[in-house]
VOBA-1610 file (N, C-alpha, C; in pm, whole numbers, padded with zeros to 5 digits, always signed):
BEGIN
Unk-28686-08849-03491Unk-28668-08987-03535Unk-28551-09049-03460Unk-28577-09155-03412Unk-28492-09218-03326Unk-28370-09305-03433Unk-28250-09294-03458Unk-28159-09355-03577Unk-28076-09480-03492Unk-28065-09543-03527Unk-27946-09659-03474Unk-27852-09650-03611Unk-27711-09665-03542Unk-27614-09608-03618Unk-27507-09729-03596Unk-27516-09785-03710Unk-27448-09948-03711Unk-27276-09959-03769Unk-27221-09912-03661Unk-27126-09852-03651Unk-26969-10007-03709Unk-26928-09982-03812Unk-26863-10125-03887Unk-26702-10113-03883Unk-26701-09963-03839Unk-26531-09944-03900Unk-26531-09800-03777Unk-26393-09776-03785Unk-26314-09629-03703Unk-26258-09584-03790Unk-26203-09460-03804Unk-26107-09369-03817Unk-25931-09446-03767Unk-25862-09466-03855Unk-25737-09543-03849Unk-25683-09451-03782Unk-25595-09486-03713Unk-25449-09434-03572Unk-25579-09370-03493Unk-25517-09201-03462Unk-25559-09114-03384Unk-25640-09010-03447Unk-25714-09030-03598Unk-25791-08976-03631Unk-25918-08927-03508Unk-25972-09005-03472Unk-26079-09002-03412Unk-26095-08894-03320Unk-25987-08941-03235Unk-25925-08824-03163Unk-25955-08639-03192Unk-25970-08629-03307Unk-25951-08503-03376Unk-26120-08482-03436Unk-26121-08584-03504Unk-26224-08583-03578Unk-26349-08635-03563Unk-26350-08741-03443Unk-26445-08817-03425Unk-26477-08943-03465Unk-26554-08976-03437Unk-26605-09136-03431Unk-26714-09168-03605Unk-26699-09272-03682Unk-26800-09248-03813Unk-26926-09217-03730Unk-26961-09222-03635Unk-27123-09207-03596Unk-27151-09111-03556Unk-27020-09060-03510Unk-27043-08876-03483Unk-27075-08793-03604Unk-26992-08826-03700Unk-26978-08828-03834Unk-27153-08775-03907Unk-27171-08900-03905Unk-27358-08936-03938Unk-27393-08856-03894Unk-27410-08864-03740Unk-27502-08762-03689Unk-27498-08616-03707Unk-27369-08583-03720Unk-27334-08467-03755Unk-27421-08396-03917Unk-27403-08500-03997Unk-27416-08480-04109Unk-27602-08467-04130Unk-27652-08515-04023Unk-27818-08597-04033Unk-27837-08478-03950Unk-27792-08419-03856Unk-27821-08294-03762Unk-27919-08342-03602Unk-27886-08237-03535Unk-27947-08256-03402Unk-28083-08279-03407Unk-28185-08281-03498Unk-28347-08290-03480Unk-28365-08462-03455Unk-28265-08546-03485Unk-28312-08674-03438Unk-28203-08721-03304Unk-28271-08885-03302Unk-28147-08889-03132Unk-28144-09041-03225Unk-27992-09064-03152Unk-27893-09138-03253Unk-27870-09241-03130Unk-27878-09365-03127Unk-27761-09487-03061Unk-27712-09579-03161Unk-27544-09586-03114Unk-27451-09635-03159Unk-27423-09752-03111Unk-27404-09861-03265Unk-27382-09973-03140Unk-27255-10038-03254Unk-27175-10102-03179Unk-27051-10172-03236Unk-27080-10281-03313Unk-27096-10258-03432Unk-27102-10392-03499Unk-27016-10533-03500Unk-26888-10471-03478Unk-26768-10584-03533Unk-26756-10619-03360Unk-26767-10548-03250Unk-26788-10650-03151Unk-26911-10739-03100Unk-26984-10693-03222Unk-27137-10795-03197Unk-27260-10757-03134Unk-27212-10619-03117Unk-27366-10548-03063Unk-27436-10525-03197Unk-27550-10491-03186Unk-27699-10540-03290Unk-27789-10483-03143Unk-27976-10372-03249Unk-28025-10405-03169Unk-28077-10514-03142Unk-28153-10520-03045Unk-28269-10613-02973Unk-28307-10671-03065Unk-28389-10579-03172Unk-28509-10628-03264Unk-28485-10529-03388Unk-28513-10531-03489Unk-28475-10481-03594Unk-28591-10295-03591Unk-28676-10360-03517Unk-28780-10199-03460Unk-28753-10145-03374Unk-28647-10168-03307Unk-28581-10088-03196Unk-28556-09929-03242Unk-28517-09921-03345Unk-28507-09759-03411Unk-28605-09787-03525Unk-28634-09597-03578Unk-28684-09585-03666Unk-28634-09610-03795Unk-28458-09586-03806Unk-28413-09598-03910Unk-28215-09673-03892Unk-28194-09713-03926Unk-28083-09783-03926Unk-27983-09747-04036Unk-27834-09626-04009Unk-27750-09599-04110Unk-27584-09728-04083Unk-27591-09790-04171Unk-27438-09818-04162Unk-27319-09768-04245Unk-27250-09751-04169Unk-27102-09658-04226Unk-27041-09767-04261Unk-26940-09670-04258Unk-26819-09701-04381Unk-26714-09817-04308Unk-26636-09931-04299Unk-26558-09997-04286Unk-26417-10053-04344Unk-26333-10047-04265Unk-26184-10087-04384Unk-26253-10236-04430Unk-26311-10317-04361Unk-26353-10460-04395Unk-26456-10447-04510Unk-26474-10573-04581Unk-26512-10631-04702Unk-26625-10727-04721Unk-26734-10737-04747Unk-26843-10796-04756Unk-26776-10967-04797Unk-26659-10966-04856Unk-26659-11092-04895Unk-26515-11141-04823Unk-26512-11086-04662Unk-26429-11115-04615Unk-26430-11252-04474Unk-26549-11275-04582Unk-26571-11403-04450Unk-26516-11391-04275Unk-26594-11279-04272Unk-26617-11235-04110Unk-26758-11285-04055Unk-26729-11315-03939Unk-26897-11372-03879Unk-26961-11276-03892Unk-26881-11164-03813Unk-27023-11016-03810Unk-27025-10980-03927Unk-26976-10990-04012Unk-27083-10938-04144Unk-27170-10997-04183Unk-27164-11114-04130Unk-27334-11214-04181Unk-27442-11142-04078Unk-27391-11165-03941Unk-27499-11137-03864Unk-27544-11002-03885Unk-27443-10891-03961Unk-27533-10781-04008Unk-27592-10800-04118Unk-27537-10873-04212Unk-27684-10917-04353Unk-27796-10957-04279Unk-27775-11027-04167Unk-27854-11121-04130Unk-27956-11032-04103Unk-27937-10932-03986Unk-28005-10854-03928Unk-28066-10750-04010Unk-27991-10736-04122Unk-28052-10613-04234Unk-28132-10678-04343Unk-28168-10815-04348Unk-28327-10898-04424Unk-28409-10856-04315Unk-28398-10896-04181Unk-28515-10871-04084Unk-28516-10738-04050Unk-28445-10604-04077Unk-28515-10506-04078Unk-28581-10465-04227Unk-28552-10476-04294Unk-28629-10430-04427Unk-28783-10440-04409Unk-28807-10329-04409Unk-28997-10306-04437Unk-29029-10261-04299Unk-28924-10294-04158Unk-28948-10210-04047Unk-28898-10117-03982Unk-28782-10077-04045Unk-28674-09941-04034Unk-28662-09914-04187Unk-28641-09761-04183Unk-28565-09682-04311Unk-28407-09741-04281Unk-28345-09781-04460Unk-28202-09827-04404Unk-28119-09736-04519Unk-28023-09687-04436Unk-27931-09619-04543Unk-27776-09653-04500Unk-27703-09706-04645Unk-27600-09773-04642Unk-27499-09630-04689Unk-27359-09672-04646Unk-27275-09542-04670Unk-27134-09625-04693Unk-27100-09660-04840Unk-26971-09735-04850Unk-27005-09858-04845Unk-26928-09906-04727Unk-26958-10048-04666Unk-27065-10075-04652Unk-27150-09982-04628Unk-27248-09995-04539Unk-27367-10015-04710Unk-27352-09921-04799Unk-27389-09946-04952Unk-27355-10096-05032Unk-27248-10128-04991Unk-27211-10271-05024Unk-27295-10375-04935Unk-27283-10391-04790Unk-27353-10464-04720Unk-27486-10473-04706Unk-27544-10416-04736Unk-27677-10392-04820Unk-27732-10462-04878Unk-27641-10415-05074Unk-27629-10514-05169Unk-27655-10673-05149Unk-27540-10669-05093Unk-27499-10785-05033Unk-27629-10885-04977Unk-27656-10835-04874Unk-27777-10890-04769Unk-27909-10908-04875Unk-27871-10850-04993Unk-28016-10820-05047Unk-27994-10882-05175Unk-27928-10958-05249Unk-27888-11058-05339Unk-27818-10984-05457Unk-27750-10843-05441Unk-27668-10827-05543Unk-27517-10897-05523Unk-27430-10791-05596Unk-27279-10864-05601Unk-27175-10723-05583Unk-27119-10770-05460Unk-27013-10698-05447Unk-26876-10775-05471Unk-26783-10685-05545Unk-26654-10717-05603Unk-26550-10676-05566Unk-26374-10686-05565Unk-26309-10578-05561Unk-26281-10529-05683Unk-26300-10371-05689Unk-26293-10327-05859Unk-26177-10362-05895Unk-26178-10394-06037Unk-26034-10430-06100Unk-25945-10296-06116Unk-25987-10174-06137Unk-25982-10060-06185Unk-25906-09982-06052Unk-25907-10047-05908Unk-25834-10030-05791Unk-25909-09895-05735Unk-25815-09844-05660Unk-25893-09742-05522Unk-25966-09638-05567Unk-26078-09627-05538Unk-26154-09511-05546Unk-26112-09429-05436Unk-26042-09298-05481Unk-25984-09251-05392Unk-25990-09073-05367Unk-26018-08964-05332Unk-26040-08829-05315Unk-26187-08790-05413Unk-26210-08703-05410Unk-26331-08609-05421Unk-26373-08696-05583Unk-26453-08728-05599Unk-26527-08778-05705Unk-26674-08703-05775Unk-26710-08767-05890Unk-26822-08690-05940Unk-26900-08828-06016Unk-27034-08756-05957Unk-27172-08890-05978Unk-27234-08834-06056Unk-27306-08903-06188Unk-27414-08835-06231Unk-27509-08907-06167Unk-27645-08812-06150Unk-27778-08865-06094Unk-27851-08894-06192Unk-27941-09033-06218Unk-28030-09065-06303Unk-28149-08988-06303Unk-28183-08932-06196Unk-28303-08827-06171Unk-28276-08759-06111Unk-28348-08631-06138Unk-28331-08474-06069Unk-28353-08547-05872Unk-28254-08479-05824Unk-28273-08456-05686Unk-28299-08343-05633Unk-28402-08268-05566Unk-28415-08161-05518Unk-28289-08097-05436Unk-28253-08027-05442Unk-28128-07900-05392Unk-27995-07996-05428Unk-27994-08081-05525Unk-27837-08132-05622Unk-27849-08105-05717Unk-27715-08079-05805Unk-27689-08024-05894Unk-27724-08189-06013Unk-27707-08186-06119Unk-27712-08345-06225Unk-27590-08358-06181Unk-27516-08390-06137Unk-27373-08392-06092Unk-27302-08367-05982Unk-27309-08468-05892Unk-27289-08441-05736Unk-27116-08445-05701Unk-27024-08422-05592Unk-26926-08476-05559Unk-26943-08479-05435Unk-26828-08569-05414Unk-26834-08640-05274Unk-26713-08699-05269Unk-26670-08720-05129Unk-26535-08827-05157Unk-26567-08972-05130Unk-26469-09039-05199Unk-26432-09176-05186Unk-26341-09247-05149Unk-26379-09348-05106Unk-26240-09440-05050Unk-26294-09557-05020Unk-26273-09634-05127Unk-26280-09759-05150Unk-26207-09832-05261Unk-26181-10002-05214Unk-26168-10066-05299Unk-26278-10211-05343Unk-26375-10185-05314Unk-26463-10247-05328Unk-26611-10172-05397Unk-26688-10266-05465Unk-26784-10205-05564Unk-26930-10269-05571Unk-27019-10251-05557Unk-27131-10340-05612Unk-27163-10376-05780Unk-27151-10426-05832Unk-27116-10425-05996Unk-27276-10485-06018Unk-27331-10574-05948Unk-27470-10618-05953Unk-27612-10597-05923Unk-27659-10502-05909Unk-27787-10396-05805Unk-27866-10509-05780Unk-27925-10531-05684Unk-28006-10661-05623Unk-28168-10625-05748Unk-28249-10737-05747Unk-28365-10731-05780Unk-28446-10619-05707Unk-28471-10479-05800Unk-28616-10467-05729Unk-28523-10278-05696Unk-28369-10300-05712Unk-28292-10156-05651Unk-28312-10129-05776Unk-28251-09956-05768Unk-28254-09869-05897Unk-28129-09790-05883Unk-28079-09750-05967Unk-27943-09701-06009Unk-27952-09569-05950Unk-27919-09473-05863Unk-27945-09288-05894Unk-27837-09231-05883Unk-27750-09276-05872Unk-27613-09245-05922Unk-27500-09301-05981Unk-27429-09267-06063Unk-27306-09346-06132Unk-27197-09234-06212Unk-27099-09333-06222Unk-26980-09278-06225Unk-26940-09391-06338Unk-26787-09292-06459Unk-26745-09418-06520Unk-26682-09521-06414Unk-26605-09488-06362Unk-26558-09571-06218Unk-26615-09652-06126Unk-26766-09578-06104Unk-26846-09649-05992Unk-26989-09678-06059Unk-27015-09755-06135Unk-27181-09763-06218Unk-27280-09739-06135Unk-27246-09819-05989Unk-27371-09876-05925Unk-27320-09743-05782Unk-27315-09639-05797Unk-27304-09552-05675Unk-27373-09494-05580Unk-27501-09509-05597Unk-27618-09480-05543Unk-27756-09556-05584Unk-27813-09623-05489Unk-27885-09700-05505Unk-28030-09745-05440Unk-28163-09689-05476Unk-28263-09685-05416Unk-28367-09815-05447Unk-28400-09836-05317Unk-28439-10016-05344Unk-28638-09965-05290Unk-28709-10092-05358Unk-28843-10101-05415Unk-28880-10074-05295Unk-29024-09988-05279Unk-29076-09991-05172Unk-29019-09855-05046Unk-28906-09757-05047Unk-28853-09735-04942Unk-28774-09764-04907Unk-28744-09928-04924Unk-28663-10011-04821Unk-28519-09958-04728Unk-28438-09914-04872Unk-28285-09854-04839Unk-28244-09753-04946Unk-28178-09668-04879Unk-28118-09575-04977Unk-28002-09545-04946Unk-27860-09630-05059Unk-27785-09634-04996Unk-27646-09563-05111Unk-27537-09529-05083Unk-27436-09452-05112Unk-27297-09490-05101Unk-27191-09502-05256Unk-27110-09552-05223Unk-27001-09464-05166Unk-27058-09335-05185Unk-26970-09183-05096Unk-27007-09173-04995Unk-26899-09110-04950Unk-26891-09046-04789Unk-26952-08887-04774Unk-27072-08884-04814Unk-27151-08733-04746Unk-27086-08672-04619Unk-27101-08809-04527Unk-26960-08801-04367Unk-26839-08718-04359Unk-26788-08746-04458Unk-26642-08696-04433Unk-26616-08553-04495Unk-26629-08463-04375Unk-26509-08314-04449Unk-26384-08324-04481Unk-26396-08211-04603Unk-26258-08214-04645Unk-26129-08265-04568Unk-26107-08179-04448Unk-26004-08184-04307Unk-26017-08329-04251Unk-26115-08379-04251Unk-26095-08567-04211Unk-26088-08637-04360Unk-26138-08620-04439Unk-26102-08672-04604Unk-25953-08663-04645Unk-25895-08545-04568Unk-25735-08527-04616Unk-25639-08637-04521Unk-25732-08623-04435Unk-25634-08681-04304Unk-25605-08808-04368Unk-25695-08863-04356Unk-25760-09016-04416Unk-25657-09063-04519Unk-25661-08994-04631Unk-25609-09021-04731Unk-25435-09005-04728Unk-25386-08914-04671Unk-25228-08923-04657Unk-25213-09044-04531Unk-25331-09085-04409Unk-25306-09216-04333Unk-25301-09335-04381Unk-25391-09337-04519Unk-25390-09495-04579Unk-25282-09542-04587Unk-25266-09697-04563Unk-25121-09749-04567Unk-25165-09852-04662Unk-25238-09905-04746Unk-25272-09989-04839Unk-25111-09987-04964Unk-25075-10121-04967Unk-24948-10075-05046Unk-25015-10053-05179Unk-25115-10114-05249Unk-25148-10053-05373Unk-25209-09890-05392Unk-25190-09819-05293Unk-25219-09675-05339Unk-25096-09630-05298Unk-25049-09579-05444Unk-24908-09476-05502Unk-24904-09368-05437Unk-24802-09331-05465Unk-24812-09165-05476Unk-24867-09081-05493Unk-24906-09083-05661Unk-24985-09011-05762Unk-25104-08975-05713Unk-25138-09144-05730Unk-25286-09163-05656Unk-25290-09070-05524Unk-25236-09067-05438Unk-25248-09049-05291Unk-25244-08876-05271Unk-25162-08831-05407Unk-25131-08664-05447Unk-25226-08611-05542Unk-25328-08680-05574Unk-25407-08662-05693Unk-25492-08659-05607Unk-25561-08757-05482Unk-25645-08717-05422Unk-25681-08584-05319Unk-25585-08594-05291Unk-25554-08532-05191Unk-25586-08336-05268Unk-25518-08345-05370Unk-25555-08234-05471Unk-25690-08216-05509Unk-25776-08315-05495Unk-25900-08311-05520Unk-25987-08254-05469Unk-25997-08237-05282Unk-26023-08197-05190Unk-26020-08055-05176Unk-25971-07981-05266Unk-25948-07856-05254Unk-26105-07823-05290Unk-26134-07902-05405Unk-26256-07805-05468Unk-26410-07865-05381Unk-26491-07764-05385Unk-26661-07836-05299Unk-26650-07908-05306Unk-26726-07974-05200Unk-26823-08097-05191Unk-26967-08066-05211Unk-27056-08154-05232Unk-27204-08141-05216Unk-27268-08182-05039Unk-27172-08226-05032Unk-27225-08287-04864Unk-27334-08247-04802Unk-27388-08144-04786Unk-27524-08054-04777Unk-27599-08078-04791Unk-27591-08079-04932Unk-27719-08142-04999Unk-27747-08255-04999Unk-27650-08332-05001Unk-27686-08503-04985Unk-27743-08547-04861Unk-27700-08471-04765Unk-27759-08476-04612Unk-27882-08458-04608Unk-27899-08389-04665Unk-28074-08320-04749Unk-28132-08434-04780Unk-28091-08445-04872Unk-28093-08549-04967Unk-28154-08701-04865Unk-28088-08731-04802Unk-28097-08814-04665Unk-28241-08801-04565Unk-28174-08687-04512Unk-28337-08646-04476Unk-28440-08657-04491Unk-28498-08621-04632Unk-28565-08641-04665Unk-28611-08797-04717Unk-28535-08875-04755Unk-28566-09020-04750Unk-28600-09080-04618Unk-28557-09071-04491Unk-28536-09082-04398Unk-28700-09037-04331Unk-28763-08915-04357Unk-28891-08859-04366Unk-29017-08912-04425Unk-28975-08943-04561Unk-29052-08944-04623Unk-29060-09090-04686Unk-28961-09183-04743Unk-28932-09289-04790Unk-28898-09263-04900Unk-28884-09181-04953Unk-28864-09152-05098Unk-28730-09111-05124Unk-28666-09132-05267Unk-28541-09139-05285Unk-28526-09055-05348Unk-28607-08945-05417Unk-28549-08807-05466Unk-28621-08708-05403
//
């Protein structure tokens, strides 16, 4: 399967360096059986045509759906005209911009940073996940509204709307980072310079990371939507 990988955000300082690029990230996580092009969103690359790939993932971004940036329209824009002709899977930002493009409501949570290793319950059994997934997070932004027509398959008291499978195939999208290992999740989190994340916060996450992830399985998990259209 040929993926276009709608690349919205980097790795802050010299992460990258170490760890890679979010699209290395993806691919890493999606594995070598498909072939991946990357294209820069925030400098305005987009494909051709929304059928240029089979499936279209967008990552994660420090930027904000309601940050009145041009390129985030022209990626809503571009993600109405792929729906129904690429598989689309959103990751963070990329779960918000989605929303977004697709008439829900993204917010900044009042409740502040979603921040180190978290836990989702799934509304329905997922094959090789546990009722209870983790994953990390890092965000301050939320979808609080699921568009007409999406369905809930994961939530959190923190995050309601955390996973979200829309009518038809269309998108299956995630407000966790499946992407990020522990070793770039740690990095990440002692680099944030956001003045509203503390200490606590920043030592609490960071503590979090010690224990599994599901990442595996959610990749799975991926796959198989990605295959098949189906969201469990």
């Amino acid at each position: 399967m040929h993926i276009g990988i709608l690349e919205t955000g980097a790795p802050p300082g010299d992460l990258a360096a170490v760890h890679g690029s979010y699209g290395a990230m993806v691919a890493r996580l999606l594995g070598p059986q498909h072939s991946y092009t990357c294209y820069d969103v925030r400098a305005g690359v987009l494909p051709e045509r929304p059928d240029t790939c089979d499936a279209y993932v967008v990552t994660g971004s420090a930027a904000g759906v309601n940050d009145g940036l041009a390129w985030v329209e022209r990626l809503a824009n571009f993600l109405r005209a792929a729906r129904g002709r690429a598989r689309l899977i959103g990751i963070c930002f990329g779960h918000q911009i989605i929303a977004h493009a697709f008439g829900g409501t993204v917010v900044k949570a009042p409740q502040g940073w979603g921040l180190g290793l978290h836990r989702y319950d799934l509304a329905h059994p997922v094959v090789g996940l546990p009722d209870r997934v983790s994953a990390m997070a890092s965000h301050q932004d939320q979808v609080v509204v699921a568009p007409a027509g999406a369905t809930v398959l994961a939530e959190s008291a923190f995050t309601p709307c955390a996973a979200l499978a829309y009518a038809d195939g269309a998108a299956l999208t995630l407000q966790f980072h499946p992407e990020f290992d522990a070793a770039y999740a740690c990095a990440l989190v002692a680099a944030h310079s956001a003045p509203d994340i503390g200490d606590d916060l920043r030592a609490g996450a960071i503590r979090s990371l010690d224990e599994a992830s599901d990442n595996a399985g959610i990749g799975a998990w991926l796959n198989r939507y990605l295959e098949t259209g189906a969201a469990a």
